[in-house]
N, C-alpha and C positions, 0 to 999 in steps of 0.2 A: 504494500500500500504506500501510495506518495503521502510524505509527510514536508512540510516545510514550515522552518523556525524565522521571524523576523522583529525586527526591535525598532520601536519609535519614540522618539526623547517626549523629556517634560518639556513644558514650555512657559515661555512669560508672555503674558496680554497687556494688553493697554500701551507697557512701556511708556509711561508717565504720558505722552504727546499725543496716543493713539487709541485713544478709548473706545472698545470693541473695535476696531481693524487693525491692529497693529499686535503680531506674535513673533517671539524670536525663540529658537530652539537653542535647548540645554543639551546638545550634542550627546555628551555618557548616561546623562540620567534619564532614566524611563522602564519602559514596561515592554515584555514578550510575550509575545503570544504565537502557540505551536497547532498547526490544524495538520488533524489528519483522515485522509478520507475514511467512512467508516460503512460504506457502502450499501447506506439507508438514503432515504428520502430529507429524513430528520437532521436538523443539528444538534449536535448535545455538549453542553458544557463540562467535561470533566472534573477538571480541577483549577483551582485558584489557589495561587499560592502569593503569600502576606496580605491576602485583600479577606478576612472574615465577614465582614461588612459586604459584601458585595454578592448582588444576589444570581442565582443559580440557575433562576428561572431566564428563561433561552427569550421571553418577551419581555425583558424588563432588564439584562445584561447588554450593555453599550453592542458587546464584540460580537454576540449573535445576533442584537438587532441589525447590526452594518452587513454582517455576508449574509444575512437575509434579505434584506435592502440589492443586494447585488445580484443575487440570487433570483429577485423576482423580476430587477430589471431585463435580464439573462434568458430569462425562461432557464434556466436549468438547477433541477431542484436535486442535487448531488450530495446528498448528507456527511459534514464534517464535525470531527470529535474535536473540542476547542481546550487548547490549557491556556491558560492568562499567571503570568509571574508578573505581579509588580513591582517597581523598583522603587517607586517613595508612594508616602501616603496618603488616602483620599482626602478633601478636603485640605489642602496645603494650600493652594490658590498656582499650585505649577501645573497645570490642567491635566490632573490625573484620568478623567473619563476620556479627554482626548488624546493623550497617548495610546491608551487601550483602542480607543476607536480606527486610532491611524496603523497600529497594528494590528488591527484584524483585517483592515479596509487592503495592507499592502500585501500582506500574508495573502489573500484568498488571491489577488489577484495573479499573484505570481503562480501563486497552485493552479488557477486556470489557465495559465502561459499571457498573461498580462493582455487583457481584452481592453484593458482603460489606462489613460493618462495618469500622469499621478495627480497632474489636474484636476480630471473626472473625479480620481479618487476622494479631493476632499470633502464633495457635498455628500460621498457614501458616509466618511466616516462622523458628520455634520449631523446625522441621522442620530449617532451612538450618541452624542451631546443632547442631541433632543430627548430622549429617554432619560439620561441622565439629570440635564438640567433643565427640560423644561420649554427650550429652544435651540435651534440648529445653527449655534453661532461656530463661525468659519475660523475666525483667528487664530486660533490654541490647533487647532487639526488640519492648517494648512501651512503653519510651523514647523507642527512635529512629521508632517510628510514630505516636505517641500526642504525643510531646515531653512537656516540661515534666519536672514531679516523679512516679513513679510508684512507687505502691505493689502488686506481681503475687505474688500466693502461689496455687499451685493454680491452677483456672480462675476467680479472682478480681483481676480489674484497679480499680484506685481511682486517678484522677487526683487529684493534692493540689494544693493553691495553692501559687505560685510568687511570695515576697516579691518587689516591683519593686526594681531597680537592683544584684540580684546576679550576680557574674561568677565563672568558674571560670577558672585559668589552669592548666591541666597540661603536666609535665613529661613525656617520654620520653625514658628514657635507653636508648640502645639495647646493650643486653645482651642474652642468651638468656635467658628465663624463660616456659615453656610451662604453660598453664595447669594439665598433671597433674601436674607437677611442685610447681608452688605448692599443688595440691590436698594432695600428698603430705605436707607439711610439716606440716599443720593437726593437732589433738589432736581423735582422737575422743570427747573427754566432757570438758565443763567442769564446776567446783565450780557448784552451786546459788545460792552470794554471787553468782557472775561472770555468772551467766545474769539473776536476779536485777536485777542493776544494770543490764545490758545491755538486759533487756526495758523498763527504768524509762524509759531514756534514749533508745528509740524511743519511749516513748509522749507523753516531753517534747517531742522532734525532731518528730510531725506536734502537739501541738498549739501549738510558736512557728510555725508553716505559716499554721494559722487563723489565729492570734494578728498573723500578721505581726510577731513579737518576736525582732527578731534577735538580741541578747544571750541569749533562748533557745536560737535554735536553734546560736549560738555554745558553748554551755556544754551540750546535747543531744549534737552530732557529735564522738561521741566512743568510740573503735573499743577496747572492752577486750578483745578476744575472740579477732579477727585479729592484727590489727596488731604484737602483740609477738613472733608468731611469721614473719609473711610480710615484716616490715620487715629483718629481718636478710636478706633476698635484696636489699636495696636497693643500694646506693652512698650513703652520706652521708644515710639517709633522714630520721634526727632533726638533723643539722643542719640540711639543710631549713626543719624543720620549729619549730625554734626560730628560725630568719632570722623567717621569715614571718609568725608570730607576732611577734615583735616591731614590724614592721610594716602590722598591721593586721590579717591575716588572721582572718577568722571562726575558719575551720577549714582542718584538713591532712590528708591519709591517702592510701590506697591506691587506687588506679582497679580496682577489679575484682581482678583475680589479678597487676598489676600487667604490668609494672616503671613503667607510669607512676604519677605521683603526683598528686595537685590542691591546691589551695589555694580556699576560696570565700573573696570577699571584697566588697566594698557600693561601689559607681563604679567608673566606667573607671580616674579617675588611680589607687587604689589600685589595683586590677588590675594595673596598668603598672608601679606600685613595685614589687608582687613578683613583677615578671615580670623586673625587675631585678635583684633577690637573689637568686633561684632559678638564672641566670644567672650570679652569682659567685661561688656557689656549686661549680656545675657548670664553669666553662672551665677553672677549674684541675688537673681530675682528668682530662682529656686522652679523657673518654667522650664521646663524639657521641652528642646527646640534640637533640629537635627540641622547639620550646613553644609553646604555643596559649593565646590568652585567647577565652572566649566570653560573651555573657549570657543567662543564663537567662530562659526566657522562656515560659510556657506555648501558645505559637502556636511552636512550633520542631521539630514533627517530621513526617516525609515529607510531600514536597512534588510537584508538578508544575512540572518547567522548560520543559518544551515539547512 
């Protein structure tokens, strides 16, 4: 029986500038998922592994509702055995359903000798989000299939350049904070100034991208709009966020609907430094939070392991 193993990073939304269209892949960290045919009509979930929480039922799991999604577009109803490994945990705001999504979406296609784009593929995986959260938001699962920096509004996907030698370190503090909950908090209608500035400072953010100008796109990632209301669910979010700046840090903000946080910063050793501070920050307030550095990379999303 063909089996095939593939892997899709976590990822970060918004990225301070780009609230819901804007995803950039965490290259190492993410979730696998292994289909194998099992020569029934049915798909059936096997196993999960580090995901408890996460349910079993084949209509209500991201990764069978996507190769079912694909499946029906297909006409072909070829029953696969699905295992799901995740690599970090739900609810972190690094778009956990949509890594799972992006790897069921690349898995299956490759097991049927790749019928779709990876393109096509993200409004499959877009499906596993809507199960998940509720709506088919593109960002986070055209990220983690696409990698690199992503710009998704509508059915409009734009791959942007990816400066060489930037790293992301993020922070999970693990608390409760569900994404309708974060939704809840936002203000439905900003002043015209705040929208304004906010539209200026994305159009600065993709072109330090061209430019390759990091002090651009240092002085671009900059979250007027969010940030002052979804930062108050943080712990300590502005100290953070003053440490890490002081130490180098491009930029600070929000992972998606949060509770994690990121820092972008230029080389490993700085990476490492404020992987340091975010850390001294955090042991003292006695919250169990897990950290990740990754680099950015425009070759960083869904992948084949085996």
């Amino acid at each position: 029986m063909k089996e095939i193993t593939a892997f899709a990073p976590a990822s970060i939304a918004n990225f301070n500038v780009g609230y819901d269209v804007l995803g950039v892949s965490l290259n190492n960290l993410g979730d696998q998922v292994k289909l194998i045919h099992n020569e029934t009509q049915e798909n059936k979930i096997v196993s999960i592994e580090n995901g408890k929480q996460i349910p079993k039922d084949v209509n209500k799991n991201c990764c069978s509702v996507v190769i079912r999604k694909m499946q029906e577009a297909l006409g072909i109803y070829r029953g696969v055995d699905i295992y799901i490994t995740k690599g970090f945990a739900s609810g972190s705001g690094l778009g956990s359903s949509s890594a799972s999504s992006a790897a069921a979406a690349f898995t299956y296609n490759e097991l049927l000798g790749k019928p779709y784009s990876k393109k096509e593929l993200v409004f499959f995986a877009a499906e596993g989000e809507r199960v998940a959260c509720g709506s088919a938001h593109i960002d986070n699962v055209a990220a983690s299939i696409l990698g690199g920096i992503v710009l998704a509004s509508g059915n409009d996907i734009i791959e942007l350049p990816v400066p060489e030698n930037l790293f992301a370190t993020t922070l999970f503090p693990k608390i409760t904070l569900n994404t309708t909950d974060s939704r809840k908090i936002l203000k439905e209608h900003v002043s015209l100034k705040s929208a304004s500035k906010q539209i200026g400072l994305m159009g600065m953010f993709v072109s330090s991208l061209y430019k390759n100008d990091l002090n651009g796109l240092s002085n671009a990632l900059q979250d007027i709009l969010i940030e002052p209301m979804r930062s108050l669910l943080i712990p300590h979010f502005f100290e953070m966020k003053e440490a890490v700046k002081q130490y180098g840090a491009l930029a600070f903000g929000i992972s998606g609907s949060g509770p994690s946080v990121f820092a972008i910063s230029e080389g490993k050793k700085n990476a490492e430094l404020i992987t340091n501070v975010l850390e001294e920050v955090y042991v003292p307030l006695g919250i169990e939070f897990q950290i990740y550095n990754n680099a950015l990379s425009e070759k960083s999303g869904a992948r084949i392991l085996k």
